[in-house]
C-alpha positions, 0 to 999 in steps of 0.5 A, a space after each residue: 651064279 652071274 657075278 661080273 660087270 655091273 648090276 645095273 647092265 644085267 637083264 632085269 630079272 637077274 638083278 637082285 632087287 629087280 627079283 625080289 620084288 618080283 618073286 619076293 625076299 623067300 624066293 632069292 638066294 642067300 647072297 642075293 639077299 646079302 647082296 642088297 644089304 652091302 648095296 653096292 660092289 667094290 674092289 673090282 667086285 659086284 655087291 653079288 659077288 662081295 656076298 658071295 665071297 663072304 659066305 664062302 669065307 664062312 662056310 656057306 652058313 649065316 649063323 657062322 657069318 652072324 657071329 663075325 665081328 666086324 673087323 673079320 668082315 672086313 678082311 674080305 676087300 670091298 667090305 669097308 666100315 660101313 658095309 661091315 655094320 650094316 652086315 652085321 646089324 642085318 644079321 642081329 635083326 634076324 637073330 632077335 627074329 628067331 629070339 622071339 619065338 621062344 620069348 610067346 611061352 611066358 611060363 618056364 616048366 623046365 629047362 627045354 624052355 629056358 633053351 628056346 627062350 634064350 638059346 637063339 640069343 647066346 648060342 653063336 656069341 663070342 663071350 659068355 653072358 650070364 643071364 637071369 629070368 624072374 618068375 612069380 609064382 606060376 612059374 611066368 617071366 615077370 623079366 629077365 637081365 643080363 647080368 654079366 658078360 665075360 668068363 663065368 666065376 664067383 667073383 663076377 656073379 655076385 648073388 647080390 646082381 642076381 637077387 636084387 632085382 628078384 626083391 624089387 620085382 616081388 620074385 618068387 623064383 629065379 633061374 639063371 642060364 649062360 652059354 658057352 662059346 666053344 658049343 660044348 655046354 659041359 658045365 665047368 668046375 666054376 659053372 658048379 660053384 657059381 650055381 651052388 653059391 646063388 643055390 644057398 643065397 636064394 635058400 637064405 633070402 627065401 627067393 629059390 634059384 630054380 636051375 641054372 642051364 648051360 646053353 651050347 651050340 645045339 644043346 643044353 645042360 640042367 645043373 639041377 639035374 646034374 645035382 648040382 641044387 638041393 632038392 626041394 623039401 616036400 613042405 616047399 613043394 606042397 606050398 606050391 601045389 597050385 603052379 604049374 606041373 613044371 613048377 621048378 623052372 628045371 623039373 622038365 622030364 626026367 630024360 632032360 638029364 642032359 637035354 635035348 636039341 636046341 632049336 635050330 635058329 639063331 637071334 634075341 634081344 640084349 636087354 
Protein backbone atom coordinates (compact mmCIF):
# COMPACT_ATOMS: atom_id res chain seq x y z
CA UNK A 1 0.00 0.00 0.00
CA UNK A 2 1.14 3.78 -1.30
CA UNK A 3 2.50 5.65 1.69
CA UNK A 4 4.75 8.45 0.47
CA UNK A 5 4.26 12.01 -0.48
CA UNK A 6 1.33 13.60 0.40
CA UNK A 7 -2.30 12.51 0.09
CA UNK A 8 -3.97 15.32 -1.22
CA UNK A 9 -1.34 14.83 -4.64
CA UNK A 10 -2.34 11.15 -5.18
CA UNK A 11 -5.05 10.25 -7.91
CA UNK A 12 -8.54 10.42 -6.26
CA UNK A 13 -9.51 6.85 -6.06
CA UNK A 14 -6.22 6.35 -3.88
CA UNK A 15 -7.15 8.87 -1.35
CA UNK A 16 -8.67 7.44 1.60
CA UNK A 17 -11.64 9.87 1.99
CA UNK A 18 -12.08 9.88 -1.61
CA UNK A 19 -12.54 5.90 -1.32
CA UNK A 20 -14.75 5.87 1.35
CA UNK A 21 -17.07 7.89 0.07
CA UNK A 22 -16.80 6.10 -2.99
CA UNK A 23 -17.05 2.59 -2.01
CA UNK A 24 -18.26 2.99 1.51
CA UNK A 25 -16.45 2.72 5.16
CA UNK A 26 -16.63 -1.56 4.90
CA UNK A 27 -15.15 -1.58 1.82
CA UNK A 28 -11.43 0.23 3.05
CA UNK A 29 -8.56 -1.17 4.72
CA UNK A 30 -8.18 -1.22 8.43
CA UNK A 31 -5.39 1.61 8.06
CA UNK A 32 -7.09 3.39 5.64
CA UNK A 33 -10.02 3.91 8.19
CA UNK A 34 -7.34 4.93 11.04
CA UNK A 35 -5.78 6.96 8.47
CA UNK A 36 -8.99 9.40 8.64
CA UNK A 37 -9.07 9.41 12.33
CA UNK A 38 -5.34 10.86 12.75
CA UNK A 39 -6.19 13.16 9.96
CA UNK A 40 -3.56 14.49 8.65
CA UNK A 41 0.50 12.91 8.39
CA UNK A 42 3.27 13.96 10.55
CA UNK A 43 7.31 13.23 11.22
CA UNK A 44 7.90 13.13 7.72
CA UNK A 45 4.95 10.57 7.43
CA UNK A 46 1.50 10.49 5.86
CA UNK A 47 -1.69 10.02 8.07
CA UNK A 48 -1.78 6.17 5.84
CA UNK A 49 1.58 5.59 6.73
CA UNK A 50 1.23 6.68 10.82
CA UNK A 51 -1.59 4.17 10.66
CA UNK A 52 0.06 1.72 9.06
CA UNK A 53 3.03 2.08 11.38
CA UNK A 54 0.79 1.67 14.54
CA UNK A 55 -1.19 -1.39 13.68
CA UNK A 56 2.41 -2.97 12.78
CA UNK A 57 3.34 -1.84 16.32
CA UNK A 58 0.30 -3.96 17.42
CA UNK A 59 0.19 -6.95 15.64
CA UNK A 60 -2.05 -6.03 13.10
CA UNK A 61 -4.95 -6.32 15.23
CA UNK A 62 -7.35 -3.38 16.88
CA UNK A 63 -8.53 -5.30 19.99
CA UNK A 64 -4.37 -4.92 20.76
CA UNK A 65 -4.36 -1.38 19.47
CA UNK A 66 -7.86 -0.87 21.74
CA UNK A 67 -6.24 -1.56 24.75
CA UNK A 68 -3.21 1.25 24.26
CA UNK A 69 -3.36 3.90 26.36
CA UNK A 70 -2.36 6.93 25.00
CA UNK A 71 1.22 7.63 26.00
CA UNK A 72 1.75 4.01 24.24
CA UNK A 73 0.35 5.75 21.15
CA UNK A 74 2.22 8.18 21.22
CA UNK A 75 5.48 6.39 21.24
CA UNK A 76 5.08 6.05 17.74
CA UNK A 77 6.37 9.65 16.02
CA UNK A 78 4.02 11.85 14.31
CA UNK A 79 1.32 10.67 16.81
CA UNK A 80 1.07 13.63 19.50
CA UNK A 81 -1.82 14.34 22.34
CA UNK A 82 -4.27 14.72 19.95
CA UNK A 83 -4.08 12.44 17.63
CA UNK A 84 -3.39 10.06 20.41
CA UNK A 85 -7.10 10.80 22.08
CA UNK A 86 -9.05 10.83 19.05
CA UNK A 87 -7.28 6.96 18.62
CA UNK A 88 -8.39 6.21 21.30
CA UNK A 89 -11.74 7.57 21.83
CA UNK A 90 -12.12 5.90 17.89
CA UNK A 91 -11.62 2.79 19.34
CA UNK A 92 -13.80 2.74 22.65
CA UNK A 93 -16.66 4.04 20.26
CA UNK A 94 -16.33 0.78 18.66
CA UNK A 95 -16.01 -1.08 21.74
CA UNK A 96 -19.20 -0.01 23.14
CA UNK A 97 -20.71 -0.85 19.60
CA UNK A 98 -19.90 -4.54 20.15
CA UNK A 99 -21.00 -3.96 23.86
CA UNK A 100 -24.27 -3.76 22.59
CA UNK A 101 -25.10 -6.38 21.21
CA UNK A 102 -25.00 -8.61 24.12
CA UNK A 103 -26.94 -5.58 26.24
CA UNK A 104 -30.65 -6.49 23.47
CA UNK A 105 -31.24 -9.94 25.90
CA UNK A 106 -32.37 -8.30 29.18
CA UNK A 107 -32.90 -11.48 30.84
CA UNK A 108 -29.51 -13.38 32.52
CA UNK A 109 -30.42 -17.52 32.52
CA UNK A 110 -26.93 -18.21 32.81
CA UNK A 111 -23.28 -17.31 32.66
CA UNK A 112 -22.98 -17.35 28.83
CA UNK A 113 -25.24 -14.34 29.11
CA UNK A 114 -23.43 -12.44 31.67
CA UNK A 115 -20.24 -13.19 29.13
CA UNK A 116 -21.91 -11.56 25.88
CA UNK A 117 -23.33 -8.90 28.17
CA UNK A 118 -20.06 -7.84 29.65
CA UNK A 119 -17.16 -9.56 27.97
CA UNK A 120 -16.91 -6.95 25.05
CA UNK A 121 -16.79 -4.25 27.67
CA UNK A 122 -13.87 -5.73 30.08
CA UNK A 123 -12.36 -8.21 28.07
CA UNK A 124 -8.86 -6.04 26.78
CA UNK A 125 -8.92 -3.55 30.04
CA UNK A 126 -5.85 -3.12 31.72
CA UNK A 127 -7.21 -3.21 35.40
CA UNK A 128 -9.53 -5.46 36.68
CA UNK A 129 -13.47 -3.90 37.03
CA UNK A 130 -15.86 -5.38 39.18
CA UNK A 131 -18.94 -5.19 38.07
CA UNK A 132 -22.88 -6.21 39.34
CA UNK A 133 -26.07 -6.59 37.48
CA UNK A 134 -29.52 -6.29 39.44
CA UNK A 135 -32.20 -8.54 38.22
CA UNK A 136 -36.19 -8.94 39.28
CA UNK A 137 -37.64 -11.68 39.70
CA UNK A 138 -37.54 -13.05 36.19
CA UNK A 139 -34.14 -13.01 35.94
CA UNK A 140 -34.28 -9.30 33.50
CA UNK A 141 -31.41 -6.56 34.39
CA UNK A 142 -33.41 -3.72 36.05
CA UNK A 143 -29.38 -2.32 36.05
CA UNK A 144 -26.05 -2.66 36.29
CA UNK A 145 -22.74 -0.83 38.27
CA UNK A 146 -19.44 -0.70 38.14
CA UNK A 147 -18.39 -1.27 41.55
CA UNK A 148 -14.65 -1.18 41.95
CA UNK A 149 -11.74 -1.02 39.73
CA UNK A 150 -8.39 -2.18 40.51
CA UNK A 151 -7.24 -5.78 42.18
CA UNK A 152 -10.03 -7.99 43.30
CA UNK A 153 -9.97 -8.57 47.40
CA UNK A 154 -12.51 -8.44 50.23
CA UNK A 155 -11.39 -5.32 51.33
CA UNK A 156 -12.11 -3.56 48.27
CA UNK A 157 -15.76 -5.09 47.67
CA UNK A 158 -17.49 -4.69 50.58
CA UNK A 159 -21.04 -6.32 50.25
CA UNK A 160 -22.52 -3.00 51.48
CA UNK A 161 -21.20 -1.35 47.49
CA UNK A 162 -22.81 -4.42 46.02
CA UNK A 163 -26.23 -4.55 47.91
CA UNK A 164 -27.25 -1.44 48.35
CA UNK A 165 -28.34 -0.52 45.32
CA UNK A 166 -30.11 -4.04 44.93
CA UNK A 167 -32.18 -2.73 48.22
CA UNK A 168 -32.84 0.91 46.54
CA UNK A 169 -33.91 -0.80 43.35
CA UNK A 170 -36.38 -3.53 45.02
CA UNK A 171 -33.58 -6.53 43.61
CA UNK A 172 -34.38 -9.87 43.61
CA UNK A 173 -31.03 -11.27 42.90
CA UNK A 174 -27.74 -10.22 41.93
CA UNK A 175 -24.77 -11.54 39.93
CA UNK A 176 -21.71 -10.14 39.86
CA UNK A 177 -18.66 -10.46 37.10
CA UNK A 178 -14.98 -8.94 36.86
CA UNK A 179 -12.36 -9.65 34.11
CA UNK A 180 -8.91 -10.60 34.29
CA UNK A 181 -6.41 -8.81 32.46
CA UNK A 182 -3.53 -11.58 31.85
CA UNK A 183 -6.86 -13.31 29.68
CA UNK A 184 -6.67 -16.24 31.83
CA UNK A 185 -10.17 -16.28 33.72
CA UNK A 186 -8.73 -19.11 36.38
CA UNK A 187 -10.48 -17.60 39.26
CA UNK A 188 -7.84 -16.90 42.22
CA UNK A 189 -7.96 -17.77 45.99
CA UNK A 190 -9.41 -14.05 46.46
CA UNK A 191 -11.82 -14.33 43.55
CA UNK A 192 -13.12 -17.21 46.01
CA UNK A 193 -13.46 -15.50 48.87
CA UNK A 194 -14.99 -12.20 47.76
CA UNK A 195 -17.83 -14.78 46.14
CA UNK A 196 -18.42 -16.58 49.04
CA UNK A 197 -18.32 -13.26 51.54
CA UNK A 198 -21.14 -11.56 49.07
CA UNK A 199 -22.77 -15.38 48.83
CA UNK A 200 -23.55 -15.60 52.83
CA UNK A 201 -24.40 -11.21 52.74
CA UNK A 202 -27.02 -11.83 49.97
CA UNK A 203 -28.08 -15.19 52.10
CA UNK A 204 -28.50 -12.75 55.48
CA UNK A 205 -30.26 -9.91 53.33
CA UNK A 206 -32.45 -12.42 51.52
CA UNK A 207 -31.12 -10.72 48.11
CA UNK A 208 -29.22 -14.13 46.32
CA UNK A 209 -25.92 -13.48 44.69
CA UNK A 210 -26.87 -15.69 41.71
CA UNK A 211 -23.11 -16.27 40.51
CA UNK A 212 -20.05 -14.25 40.08
CA UNK A 213 -18.04 -15.11 36.52
CA UNK A 214 -14.94 -14.44 35.67
CA UNK A 215 -14.36 -13.09 32.37
CA UNK A 216 -10.93 -13.70 30.36
CA UNK A 217 -9.51 -12.89 26.87
CA UNK A 218 -12.16 -15.33 24.94
CA UNK A 219 -13.38 -17.39 28.13
CA UNK A 220 -15.14 -17.43 31.05
CA UNK A 221 -15.53 -19.25 34.53
CA UNK A 222 -18.77 -19.85 36.62
CA UNK A 223 -17.91 -19.67 40.39
CA UNK A 224 -21.23 -21.34 41.18
CA UNK A 225 -20.46 -23.88 39.06
CA UNK A 226 -17.05 -24.35 40.36
CA UNK A 227 -19.03 -24.73 44.03
CA UNK A 228 -17.87 -21.81 45.17
CA UNK A 229 -22.21 -20.85 46.45
CA UNK A 230 -24.62 -22.98 48.36
CA UNK A 231 -27.10 -24.71 46.43
CA UNK A 232 -30.24 -23.29 46.44
CA UNK A 233 -32.58 -25.15 48.90
CA UNK A 234 -35.69 -26.73 46.79
CA UNK A 235 -38.17 -24.57 48.95
CA UNK A 236 -36.19 -21.30 47.58
CA UNK A 237 -36.14 -22.95 44.21
CA UNK A 238 -39.92 -23.65 44.34
CA UNK A 239 -40.76 -20.11 45.12
CA UNK A 240 -39.57 -19.13 42.07
CA UNK A 241 -40.92 -21.71 39.71
CA UNK A 242 -42.52 -18.85 37.52
CA UNK A 243 -38.87 -17.45 36.44
CA UNK A 244 -37.53 -18.49 33.60
CA UNK A 245 -35.54 -22.00 33.01
CA UNK A 246 -32.14 -20.35 33.75
CA UNK A 247 -33.75 -18.79 36.84
CA UNK A 248 -30.14 -18.62 38.71
CA UNK A 249 -28.26 -16.25 36.85
CA UNK A 250 -25.67 -19.07 36.45
CA UNK A 251 -27.61 -22.40 36.26
CA UNK A 252 -26.89 -22.10 32.32
CA UNK A 253 -25.93 -25.80 31.04
CA UNK A 254 -24.37 -28.25 32.79
CA UNK A 255 -21.40 -28.06 30.08
CA UNK A 256 -20.81 -24.45 31.02
CA UNK A 257 -18.58 -25.74 33.88
CA UNK A 258 -15.93 -23.85 32.54
CA UNK A 259 -17.61 -22.01 29.70
CA UNK A 260 -17.32 -21.44 26.46
CA UNK A 261 -16.28 -18.97 23.97
CA UNK A 262 -16.70 -15.46 24.31
CA UNK A 263 -17.81 -13.56 21.32
CA UNK A 264 -15.41 -12.33 19.36
CA UNK A 265 -15.91 -8.53 19.39
CA UNK A 266 -14.60 -6.28 21.78
CA UNK A 267 -16.74 -2.87 23.38
CA UNK A 268 -19.31 -1.59 26.14
CA UNK A 269 -20.43 1.44 27.90
CA UNK A 270 -18.78 2.57 31.43
CA UNK A 271 -21.47 3.40 33.76
Amino acid sequence: METRGRIREWPAERRPRERLGALGAGEISTAELLALVIGSGGAGETALGLATSLLGRHGGSLRRLGSASPADLEGVPGIGPARSSALCASLELGRRMAAERGRTARRISGPRDVSRRLAPLLRDRKQEEFWALYLDTQNRVISERRVTVGLLNASLVHPREVFAPALRRSAASVVVAHNHPSGDPEPSEEDVAVTRQLGASGALLGIPLRDHVVLGADDYVSLRKRGCLPVRSPRAASSHAHASPGDSATSGDAREARGSRAPAEATGTPP
